[in-house]
KOLTORNU-756308 format. One line per 10 residues: for each residue x, y, z of N, C-alpha, C. Coordinates in steps of 0.1 Angstrom, whole numbers, plus 5000, padded with zeros to 4 digits. Layout:
BEGIN
X/Y/Z/X/Y/Z/X/Y/Z ~ ...
***
This chain:
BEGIN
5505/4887/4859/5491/4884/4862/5482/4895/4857 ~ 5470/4893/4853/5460/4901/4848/5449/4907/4856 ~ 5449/4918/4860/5442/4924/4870/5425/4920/4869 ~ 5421/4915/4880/5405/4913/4884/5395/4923/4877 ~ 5390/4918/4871/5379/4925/4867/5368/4930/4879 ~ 5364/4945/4875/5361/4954/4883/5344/4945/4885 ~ 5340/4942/4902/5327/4938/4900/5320/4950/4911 ~ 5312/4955/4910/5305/4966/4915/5299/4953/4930 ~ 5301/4956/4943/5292/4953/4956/5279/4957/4958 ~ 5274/4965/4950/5255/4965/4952/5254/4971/4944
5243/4979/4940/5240/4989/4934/5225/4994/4942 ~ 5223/5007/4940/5212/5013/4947/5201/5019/4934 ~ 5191/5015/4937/5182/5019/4927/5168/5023/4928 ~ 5160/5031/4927/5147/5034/4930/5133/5022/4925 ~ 5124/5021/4935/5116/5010/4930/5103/5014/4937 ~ 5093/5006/4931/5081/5006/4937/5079/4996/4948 ~ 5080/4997/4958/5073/4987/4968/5063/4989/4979 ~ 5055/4977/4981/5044/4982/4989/5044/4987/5004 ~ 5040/4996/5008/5040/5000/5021/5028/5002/5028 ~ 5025/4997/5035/5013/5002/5048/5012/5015/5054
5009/5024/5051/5009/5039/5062/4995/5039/5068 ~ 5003/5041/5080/4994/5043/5095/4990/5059/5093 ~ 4978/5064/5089/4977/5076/5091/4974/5079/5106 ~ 4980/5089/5111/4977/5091/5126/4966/5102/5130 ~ 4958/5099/5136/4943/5107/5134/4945/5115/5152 ~ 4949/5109/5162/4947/5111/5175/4968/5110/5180 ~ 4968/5118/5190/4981/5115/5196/4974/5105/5212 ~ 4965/5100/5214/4962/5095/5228/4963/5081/5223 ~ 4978/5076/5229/4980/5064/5224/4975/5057/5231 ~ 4965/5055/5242/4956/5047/5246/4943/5042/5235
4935/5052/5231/4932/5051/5216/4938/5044/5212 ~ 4950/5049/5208/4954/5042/5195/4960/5029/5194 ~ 4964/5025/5205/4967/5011/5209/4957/5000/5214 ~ 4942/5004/5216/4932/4998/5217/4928/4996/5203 ~ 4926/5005/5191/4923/5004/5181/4932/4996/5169 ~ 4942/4999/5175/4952/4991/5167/4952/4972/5170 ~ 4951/4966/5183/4947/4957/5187/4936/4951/5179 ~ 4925/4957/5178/4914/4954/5167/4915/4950/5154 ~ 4927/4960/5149/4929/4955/5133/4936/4945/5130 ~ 4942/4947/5143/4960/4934/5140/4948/4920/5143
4938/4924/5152/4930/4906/5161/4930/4903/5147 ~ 4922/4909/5137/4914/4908/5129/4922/4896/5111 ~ 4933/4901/5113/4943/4893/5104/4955/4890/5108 ~ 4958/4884/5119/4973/4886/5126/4987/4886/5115 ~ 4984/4872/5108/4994/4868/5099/4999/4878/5093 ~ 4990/4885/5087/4987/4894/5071/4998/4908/5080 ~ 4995/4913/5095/5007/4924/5095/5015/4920/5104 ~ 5020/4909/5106/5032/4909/5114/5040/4910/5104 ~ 5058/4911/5107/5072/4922/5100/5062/4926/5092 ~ 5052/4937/5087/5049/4941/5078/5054/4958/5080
5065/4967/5070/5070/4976/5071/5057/4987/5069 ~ 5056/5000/5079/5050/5007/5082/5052/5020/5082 ~ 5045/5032/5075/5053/5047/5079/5040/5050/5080 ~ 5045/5060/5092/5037/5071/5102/5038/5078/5090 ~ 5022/5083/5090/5016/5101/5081/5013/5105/5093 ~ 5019/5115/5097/5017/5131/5106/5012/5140/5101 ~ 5004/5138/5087/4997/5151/5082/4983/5154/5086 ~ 4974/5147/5093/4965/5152/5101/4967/5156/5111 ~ 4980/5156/5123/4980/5161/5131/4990/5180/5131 ~ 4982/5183/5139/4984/5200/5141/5000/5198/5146
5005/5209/5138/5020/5210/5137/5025/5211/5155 ~ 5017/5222/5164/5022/5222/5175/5018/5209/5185 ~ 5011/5195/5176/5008/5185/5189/5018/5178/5192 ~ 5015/5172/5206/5023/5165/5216/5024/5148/5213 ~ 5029/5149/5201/5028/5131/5200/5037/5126/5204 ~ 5036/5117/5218/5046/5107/5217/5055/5098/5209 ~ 5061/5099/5200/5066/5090/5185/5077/5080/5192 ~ 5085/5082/5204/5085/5065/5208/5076/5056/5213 ~ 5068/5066/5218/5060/5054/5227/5050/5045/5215 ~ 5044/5054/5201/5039/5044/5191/5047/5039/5187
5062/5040/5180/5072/5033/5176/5069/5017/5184 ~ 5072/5021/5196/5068/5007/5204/5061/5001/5205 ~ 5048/5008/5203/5030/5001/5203/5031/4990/5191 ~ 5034/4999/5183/5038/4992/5165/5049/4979/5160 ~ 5056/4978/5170/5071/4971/5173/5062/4956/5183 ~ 5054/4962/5192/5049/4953/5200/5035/4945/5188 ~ 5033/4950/5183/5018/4945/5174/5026/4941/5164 ~ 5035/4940/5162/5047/4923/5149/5045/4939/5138 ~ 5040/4949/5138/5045/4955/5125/5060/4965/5125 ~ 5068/4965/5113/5080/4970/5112/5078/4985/5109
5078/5001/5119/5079/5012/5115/5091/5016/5105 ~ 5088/5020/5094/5100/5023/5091/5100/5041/5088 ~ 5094/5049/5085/5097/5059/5086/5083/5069/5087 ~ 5087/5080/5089/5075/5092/5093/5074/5100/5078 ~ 5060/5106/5078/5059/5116/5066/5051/5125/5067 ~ 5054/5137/5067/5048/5148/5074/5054/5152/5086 ~ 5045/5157/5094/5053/5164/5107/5056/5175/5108 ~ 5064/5179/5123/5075/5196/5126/5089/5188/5121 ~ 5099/5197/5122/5114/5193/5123/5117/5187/5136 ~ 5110/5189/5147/5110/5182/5161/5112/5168/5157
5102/5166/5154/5095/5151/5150/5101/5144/5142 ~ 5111/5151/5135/5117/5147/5124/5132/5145/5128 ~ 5135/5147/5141/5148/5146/5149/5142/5134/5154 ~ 5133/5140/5163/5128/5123/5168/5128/5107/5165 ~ 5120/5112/5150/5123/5099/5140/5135/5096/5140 ~ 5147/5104/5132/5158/5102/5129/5164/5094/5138 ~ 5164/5097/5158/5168/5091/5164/5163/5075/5171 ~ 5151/5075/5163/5143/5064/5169/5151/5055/5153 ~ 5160/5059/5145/5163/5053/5131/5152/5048/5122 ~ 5147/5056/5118/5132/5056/5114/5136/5068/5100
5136/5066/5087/5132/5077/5079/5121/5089/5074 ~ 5131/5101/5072/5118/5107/5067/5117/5108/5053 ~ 5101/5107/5051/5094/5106/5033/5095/5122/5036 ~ 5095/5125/5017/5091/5136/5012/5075/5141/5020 ~ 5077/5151/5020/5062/5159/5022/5050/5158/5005 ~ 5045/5148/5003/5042/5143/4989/5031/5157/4985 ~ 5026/5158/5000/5013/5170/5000/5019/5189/5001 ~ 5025/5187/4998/5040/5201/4996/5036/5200/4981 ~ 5043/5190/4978/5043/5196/4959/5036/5196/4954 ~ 5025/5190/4959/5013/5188/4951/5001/5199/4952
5007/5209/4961/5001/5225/4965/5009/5232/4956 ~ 5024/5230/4955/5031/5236/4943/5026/5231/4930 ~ 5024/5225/4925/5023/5220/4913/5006/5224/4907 ~ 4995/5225/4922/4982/5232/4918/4985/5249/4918 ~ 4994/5255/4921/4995/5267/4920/5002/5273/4910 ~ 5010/5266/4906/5020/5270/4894/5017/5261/4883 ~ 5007/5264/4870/5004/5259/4864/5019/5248/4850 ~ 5020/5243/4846/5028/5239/4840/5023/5235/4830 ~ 5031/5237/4817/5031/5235/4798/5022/5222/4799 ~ 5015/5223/4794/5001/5212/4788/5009/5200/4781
5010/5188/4784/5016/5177/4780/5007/5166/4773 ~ 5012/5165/4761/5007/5149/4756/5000/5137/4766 ~ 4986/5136/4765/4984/5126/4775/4992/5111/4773 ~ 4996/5103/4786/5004/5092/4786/4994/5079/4784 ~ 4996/5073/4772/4986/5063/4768/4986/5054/4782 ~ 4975/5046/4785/4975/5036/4794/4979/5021/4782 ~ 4988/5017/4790/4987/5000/4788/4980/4989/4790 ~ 4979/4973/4787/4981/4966/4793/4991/4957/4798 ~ 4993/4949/4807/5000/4939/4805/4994/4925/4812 ~ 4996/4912/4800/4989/4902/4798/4997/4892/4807
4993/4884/4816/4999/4873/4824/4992/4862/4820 ~ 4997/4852/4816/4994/4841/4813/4995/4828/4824 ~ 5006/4832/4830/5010/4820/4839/5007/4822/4850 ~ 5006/4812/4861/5002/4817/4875/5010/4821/4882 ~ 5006/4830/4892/5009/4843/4901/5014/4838/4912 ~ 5031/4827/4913/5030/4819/4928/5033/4829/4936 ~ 5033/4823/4952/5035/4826/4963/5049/4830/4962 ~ 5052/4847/4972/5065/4854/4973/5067/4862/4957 ~ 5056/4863/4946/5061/4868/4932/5052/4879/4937 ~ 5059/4891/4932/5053/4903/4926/5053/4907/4912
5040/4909/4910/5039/4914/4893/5030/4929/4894 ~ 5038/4936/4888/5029/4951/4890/5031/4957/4873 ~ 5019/4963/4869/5018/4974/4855/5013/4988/4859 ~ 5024/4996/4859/5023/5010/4866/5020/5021/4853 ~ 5012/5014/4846/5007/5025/4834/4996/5024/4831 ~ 4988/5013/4833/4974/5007/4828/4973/4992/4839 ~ 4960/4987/4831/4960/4976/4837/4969/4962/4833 ~ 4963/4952/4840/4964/4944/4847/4957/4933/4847 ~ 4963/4922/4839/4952/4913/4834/4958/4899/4834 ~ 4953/4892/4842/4961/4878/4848/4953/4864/4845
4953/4860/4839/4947/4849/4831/4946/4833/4838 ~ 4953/4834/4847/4954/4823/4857/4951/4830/4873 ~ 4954/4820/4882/4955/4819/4895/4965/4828/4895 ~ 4962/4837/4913/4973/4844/4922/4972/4837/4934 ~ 4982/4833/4938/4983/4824/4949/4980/4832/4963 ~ 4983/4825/4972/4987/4831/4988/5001/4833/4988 ~ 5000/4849/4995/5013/4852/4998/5023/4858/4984 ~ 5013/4856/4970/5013/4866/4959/5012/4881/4958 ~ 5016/4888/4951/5012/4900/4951/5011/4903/4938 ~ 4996/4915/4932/4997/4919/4918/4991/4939/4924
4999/4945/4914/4995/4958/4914/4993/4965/4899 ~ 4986/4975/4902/4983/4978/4888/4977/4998/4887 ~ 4980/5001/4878/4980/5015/4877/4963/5017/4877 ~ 4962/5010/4870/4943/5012/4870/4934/5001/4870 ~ 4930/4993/4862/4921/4982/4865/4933/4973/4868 ~ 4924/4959/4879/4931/4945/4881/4918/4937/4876 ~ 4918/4930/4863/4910/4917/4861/4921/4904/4863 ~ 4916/4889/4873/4920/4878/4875/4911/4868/4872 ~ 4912/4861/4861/4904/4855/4857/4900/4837/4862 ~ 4914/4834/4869/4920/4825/4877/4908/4831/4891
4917/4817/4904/4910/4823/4917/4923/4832/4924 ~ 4914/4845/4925/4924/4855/4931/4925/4853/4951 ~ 4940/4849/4952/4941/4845/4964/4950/4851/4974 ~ 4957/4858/4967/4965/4866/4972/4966/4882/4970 ~ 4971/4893/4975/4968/4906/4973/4972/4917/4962 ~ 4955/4923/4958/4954/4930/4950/4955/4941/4955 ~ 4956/4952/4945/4962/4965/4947/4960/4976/4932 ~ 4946/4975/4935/4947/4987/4919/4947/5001/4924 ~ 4948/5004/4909/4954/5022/4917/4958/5027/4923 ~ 4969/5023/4925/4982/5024/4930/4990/5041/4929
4987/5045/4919/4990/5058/4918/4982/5070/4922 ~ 4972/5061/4930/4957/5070/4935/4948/5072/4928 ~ 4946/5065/4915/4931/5064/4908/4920/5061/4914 ~ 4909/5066/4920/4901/5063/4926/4889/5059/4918 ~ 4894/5054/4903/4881/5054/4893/4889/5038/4897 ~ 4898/5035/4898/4901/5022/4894/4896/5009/4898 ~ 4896/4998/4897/4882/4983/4899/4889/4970/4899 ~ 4886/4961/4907/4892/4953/4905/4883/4939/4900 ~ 4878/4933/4892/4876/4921/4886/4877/4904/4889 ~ 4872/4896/4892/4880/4886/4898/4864/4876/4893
4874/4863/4890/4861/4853/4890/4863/4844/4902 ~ 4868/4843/4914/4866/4838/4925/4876/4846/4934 ~ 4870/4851/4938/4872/4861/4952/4877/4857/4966 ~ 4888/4852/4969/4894/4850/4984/4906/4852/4985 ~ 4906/4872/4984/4921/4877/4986/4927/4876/4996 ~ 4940/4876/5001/4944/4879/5015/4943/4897/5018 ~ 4944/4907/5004/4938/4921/5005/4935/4924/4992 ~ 4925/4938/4990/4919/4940/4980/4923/4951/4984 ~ 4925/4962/4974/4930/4975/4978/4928/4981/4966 ~ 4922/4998/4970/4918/5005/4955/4923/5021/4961
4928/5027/4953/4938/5035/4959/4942/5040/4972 ~ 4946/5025/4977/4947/5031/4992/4941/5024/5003 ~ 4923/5026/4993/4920/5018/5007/4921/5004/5008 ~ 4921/4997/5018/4921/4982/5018/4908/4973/5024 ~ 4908/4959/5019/4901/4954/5030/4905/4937/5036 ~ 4909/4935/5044/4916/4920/5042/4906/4905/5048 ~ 4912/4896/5038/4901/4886/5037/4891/4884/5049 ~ 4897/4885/5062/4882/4881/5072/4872/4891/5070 ~ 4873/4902/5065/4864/4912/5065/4856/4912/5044 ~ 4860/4896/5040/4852/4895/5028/4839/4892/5033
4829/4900/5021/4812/4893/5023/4807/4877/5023 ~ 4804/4873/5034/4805/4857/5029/4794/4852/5013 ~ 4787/4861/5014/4782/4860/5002/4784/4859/4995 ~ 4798/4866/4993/4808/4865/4977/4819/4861/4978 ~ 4823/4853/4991/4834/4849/4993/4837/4834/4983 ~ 4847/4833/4974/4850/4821/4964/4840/4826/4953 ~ 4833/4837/4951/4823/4842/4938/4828/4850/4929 ~ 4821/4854/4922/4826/4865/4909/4823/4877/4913 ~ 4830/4886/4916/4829/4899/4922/4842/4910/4915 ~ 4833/4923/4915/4840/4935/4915/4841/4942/4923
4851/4951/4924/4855/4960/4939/4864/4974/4933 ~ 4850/4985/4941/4856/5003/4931/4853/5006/4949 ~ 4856/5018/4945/4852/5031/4956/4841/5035/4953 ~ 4832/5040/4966/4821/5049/4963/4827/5057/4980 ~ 4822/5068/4978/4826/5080/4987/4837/5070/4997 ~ 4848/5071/4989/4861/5066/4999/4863/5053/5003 ~ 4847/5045/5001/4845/5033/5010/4847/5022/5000 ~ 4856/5010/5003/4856/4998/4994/4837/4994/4989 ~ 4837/4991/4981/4825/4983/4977/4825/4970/4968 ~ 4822/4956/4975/4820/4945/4967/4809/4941/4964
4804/4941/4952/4794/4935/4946/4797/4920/4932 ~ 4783/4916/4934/4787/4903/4922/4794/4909/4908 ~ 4798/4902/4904/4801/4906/4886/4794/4897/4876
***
């Protein structure tokens, strides 16, 4: 007999996927479970199982945050915690036992990397990448170097992401995501406007909270001082 050919059981591999972080501003989870109530009324569908990591970098290293009792708040409002970023080592036991991961400290290196200057590099051209076909429901398409340029419809329940600009020349219906890598110059483009989210590095805004003005219109959407802004195109 001829021995089975070797088939590998998974493989593990690094990827881009979207996450929600809860930045945590207050430990008075009375606050924060009134406020949180608000966001969830506001789109219910859009964050139930939707996976979630706690940022603990606004709060002061010595505070008292309960991290089961939001674990729970978060658990009870249909979203999925999945891990903490920032924090003490306390907190970081905590997590661990609540089975919850911890992220890198992203705001660590990036204090190393401003202080310790490094050899001057070839700038990295931006791309595009051209979609022709429509954007169904459950597809992700993402271009993490440049933009983003989609020539048809993105459905509901679609997702497109993009390093810097998002143009949809179709009706954009499902969730954008430009600047993704934190470009805050970046814009999104659309000739009929009724995303389930629009998002520009970071920030978001989800369809009940479109201008009815521009709702199903031709509209663009950048940052100005941190805040989404939709205007016609």
């Amino acid at each position: 007999m001829y021995p089975t050919p070797y088939k590998p059981a998974l493989e593990l591999k690094g990827n881009l996927l979207t996450l929600m972080v809860l930045h945590l501003l207050d430990s008075d989870n009375e606050k924060i479970a009134e406020q949180l109530a608000k966001k969830v009324s506001k789109a219910p569908n859009f964050f139930q199982h939707v996976p979630v990591v706690i940022d603990l970098h606004a709060m002061p290293n010595d505070d008292d945050i309960d991290l089961p009792e939001l674990v729970k708040l978060l658990r009870t409002s249909g979203l999925v915690p999945v891990a903490v970023r920032g924090g003490n080592p306390s907190q970081h036991e905590t997590a661990l036992d609540l089975n919850l991961g911890i992220l890198a400290d992203t705001k660590f290196w990036t204090r190393r990397r401003l202080q310790e200057p490094e050899p001057a590099a070839l700038p990295t051209p931006l791309l595009s990448k051209i979609v022709t076909q429509p954007i169904r429901s459950g597809q992700q398409v993402a271009e993490l170097q440049g933009d983003l340029i989609v020539l048809s419809a993105v459905s509901h329940g679609a997702e497109i992401l993009a390093h810097r600009h998002i143009h949809v020349y179709g009706a954009l219906r499902g969730r954008a995501l430009a600047g993704v890598n934190g470009d805050c110059e970046a814009r999104i483009f659309c000739q009929h406007l009724d995303a389930e989210l629009i998002s520009i590095a970071g920030q978001y805004q989800v369809n009940e909270d479109l201008p009815d003005n521009l709702r199903n219109k031709s509209a663009q959407i950048y940052l100005e001082e941190n805040s989404l802004k939709i205007e016609p195109l």
